[in-house]
C-alpha positions in Angstrom: -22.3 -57.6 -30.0 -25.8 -57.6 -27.9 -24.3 -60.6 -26.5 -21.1 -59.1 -25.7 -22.8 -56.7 -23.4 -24.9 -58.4 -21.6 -22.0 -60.8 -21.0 -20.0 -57.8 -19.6 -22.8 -57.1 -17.7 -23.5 -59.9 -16.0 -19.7 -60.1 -15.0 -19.6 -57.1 -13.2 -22.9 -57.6 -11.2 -21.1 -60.8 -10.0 -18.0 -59.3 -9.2 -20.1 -56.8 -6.9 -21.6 -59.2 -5.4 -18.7 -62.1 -5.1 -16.9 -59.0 -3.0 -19.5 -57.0 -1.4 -19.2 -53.6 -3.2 -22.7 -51.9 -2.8 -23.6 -49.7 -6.0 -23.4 -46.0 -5.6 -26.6 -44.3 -3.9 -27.6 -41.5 -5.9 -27.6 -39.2 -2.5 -27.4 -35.2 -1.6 -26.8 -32.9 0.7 -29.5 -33.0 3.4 -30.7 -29.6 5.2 -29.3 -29.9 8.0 -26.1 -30.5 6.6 -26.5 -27.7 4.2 -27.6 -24.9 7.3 -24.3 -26.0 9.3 -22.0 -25.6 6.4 -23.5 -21.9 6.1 -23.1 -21.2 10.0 -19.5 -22.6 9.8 -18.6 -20.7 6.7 -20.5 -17.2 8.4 -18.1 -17.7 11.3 -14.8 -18.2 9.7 -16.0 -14.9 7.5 -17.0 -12.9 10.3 -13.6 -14.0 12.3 -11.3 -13.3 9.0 -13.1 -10.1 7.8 -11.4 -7.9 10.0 -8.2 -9.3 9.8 -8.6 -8.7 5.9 -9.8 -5.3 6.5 -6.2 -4.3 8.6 -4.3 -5.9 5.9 -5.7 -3.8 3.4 -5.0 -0.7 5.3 -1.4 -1.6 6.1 -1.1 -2.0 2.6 -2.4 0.8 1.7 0.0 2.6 4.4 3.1 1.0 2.9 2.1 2.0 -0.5 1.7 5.4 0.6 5.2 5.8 2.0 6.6 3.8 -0.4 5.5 6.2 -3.1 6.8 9.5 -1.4 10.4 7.4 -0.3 10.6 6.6 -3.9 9.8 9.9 -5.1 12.5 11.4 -2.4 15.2 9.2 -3.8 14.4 10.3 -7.7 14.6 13.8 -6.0 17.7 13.4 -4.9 18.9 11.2 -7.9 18.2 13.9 -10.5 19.8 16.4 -8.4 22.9 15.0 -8.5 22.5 13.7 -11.9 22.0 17.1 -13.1 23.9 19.0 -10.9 21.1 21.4 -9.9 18.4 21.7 -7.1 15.7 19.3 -7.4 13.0 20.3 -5.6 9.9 18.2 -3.9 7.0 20.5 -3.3 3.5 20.1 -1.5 0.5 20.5 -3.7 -2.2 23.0 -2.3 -3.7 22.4 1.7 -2.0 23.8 4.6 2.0 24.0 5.5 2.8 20.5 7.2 -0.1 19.1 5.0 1.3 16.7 1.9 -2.0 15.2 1.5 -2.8 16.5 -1.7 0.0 15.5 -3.5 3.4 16.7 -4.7 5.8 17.9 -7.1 8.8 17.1 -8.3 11.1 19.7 -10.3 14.0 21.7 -10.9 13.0 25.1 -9.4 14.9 27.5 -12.5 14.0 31.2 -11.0 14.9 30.2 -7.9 11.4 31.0 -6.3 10.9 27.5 -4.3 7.4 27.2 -6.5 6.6 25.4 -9.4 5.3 27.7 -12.1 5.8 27.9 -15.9 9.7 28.9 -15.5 10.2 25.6 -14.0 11.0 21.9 -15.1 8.3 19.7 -14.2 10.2 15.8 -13.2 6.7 13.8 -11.7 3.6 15.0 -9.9 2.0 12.5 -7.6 -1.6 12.3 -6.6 -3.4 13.0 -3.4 -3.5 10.6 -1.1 -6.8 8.4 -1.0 -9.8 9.4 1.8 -8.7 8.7 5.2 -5.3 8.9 4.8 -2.9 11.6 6.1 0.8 12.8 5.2 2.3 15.1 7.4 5.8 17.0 8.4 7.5 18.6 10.7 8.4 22.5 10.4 11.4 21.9 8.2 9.4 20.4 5.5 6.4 22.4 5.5 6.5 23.4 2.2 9.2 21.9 0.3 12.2 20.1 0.3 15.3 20.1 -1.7 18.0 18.1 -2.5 21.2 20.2 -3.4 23.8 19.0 -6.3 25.8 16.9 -3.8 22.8 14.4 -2.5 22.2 16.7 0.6 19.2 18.0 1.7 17.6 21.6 3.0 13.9 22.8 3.7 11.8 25.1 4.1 12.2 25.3 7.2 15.5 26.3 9.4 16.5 22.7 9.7 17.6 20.6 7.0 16.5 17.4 8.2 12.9 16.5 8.9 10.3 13.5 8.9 6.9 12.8 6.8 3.8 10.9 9.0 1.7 8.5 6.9 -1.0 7.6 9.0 -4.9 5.9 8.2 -6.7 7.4 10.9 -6.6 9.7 13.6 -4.8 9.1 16.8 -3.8 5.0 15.1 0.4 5.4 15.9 0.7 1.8 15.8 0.1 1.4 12.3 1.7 4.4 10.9 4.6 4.7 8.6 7.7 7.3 9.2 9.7 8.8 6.7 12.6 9.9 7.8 15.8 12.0 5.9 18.8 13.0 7.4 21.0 15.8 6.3 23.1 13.4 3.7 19.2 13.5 1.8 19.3 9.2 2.9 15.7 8.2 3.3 14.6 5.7 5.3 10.7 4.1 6.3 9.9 2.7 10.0 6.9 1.5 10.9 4.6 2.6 14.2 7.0 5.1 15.5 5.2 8.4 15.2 4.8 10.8 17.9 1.1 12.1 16.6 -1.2 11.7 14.3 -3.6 14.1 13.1 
């Protein structure tokens, strides 16, 4: 067997050497090698970082509007499901301001609040820091969507549009939720007038 192995041995070495293939070199990474595969890495991370940073916002944007489009179309869904008001009511802040969350529910006195009479259907959180959801006067407080699909306010109109926005004054990258009179809702993107 020792045999065997030295005979294998020797075979190789010769067939290196009959056709020129030099034996690995046990070689690394030298320093300077190593500090310009940092820089070039530092630079493509300092070009993509705020790229990722906008994506993450506009995700966060879409999310937001997303949530209250969805939460408009269960509105209106149970309302004509049931064949009763379903309301959609801010939670605390100012009129015009949704940022603290809302409610949805079947408003049974017939008060236009939620209280213990009513029918809670979802609440949904605040919004996260930094982000804003505002209306227009029709939708200041609540809206509701009437036994047939169509909509009316608290306001003297009975269409209206929410304003998802991530800072202050950004109208590019804003969200727009918009619902006609029929209670349709529908989400466009960076056509907002203001933006608090």
């Amino acid at each position: 067997m020792n045999y065997a192995l030295v005979t294998l041995d020797l075979y190789l070495v010769n067939f290196m050497y009959a056709y020129k293939i030099k034996p690995p070199d046990n070689t690394g990474f030298t320093l300077i090698e190593l500090l310009v595969t940092l820089v070039i890495i530092a630079l493509i991370a300092t070009i993509g970082f705020p790229n990722f940073t906008q994506t993450i916002r506009n995700s966060r944007l879409t999310t937001n509007a997303n949530q209250l489009l969805s939460s408009l179309n269960y509105a209106r869904s149970e309302a004509i499901k049931r064949a009763t008001n379903v309301y959609v009511r801010r939670i605390g802040g100012a009129s015009q301001n949704w940022d603290g969350g809302w409610n949805v529910f079947i408003d049974s006195d017939g008060d236009q609040i939620f209280n213990n009479a009513d029918t809670l259907l979802k609440t949904y959180p605040p919004l996260a820091n930094g982000y804003t959801l505002r209306t227009g006067g029709n939708y200041g407080d609540w809206v509701a969507f009437l036994s047939t699909g169509l909509t009316s306010g608290s306001g003297p109109g009975a269409n209206d549009s929410f304003r998802v926005c991530a800072t202050a004054g950004d109208l590019v990258n804003s969200r727009r939720i918009s619902i006609n009179v029929v209670g349709r809702a529908r989400v466009s993107s960076g056509d907002v007038a203001s933006c608090p």
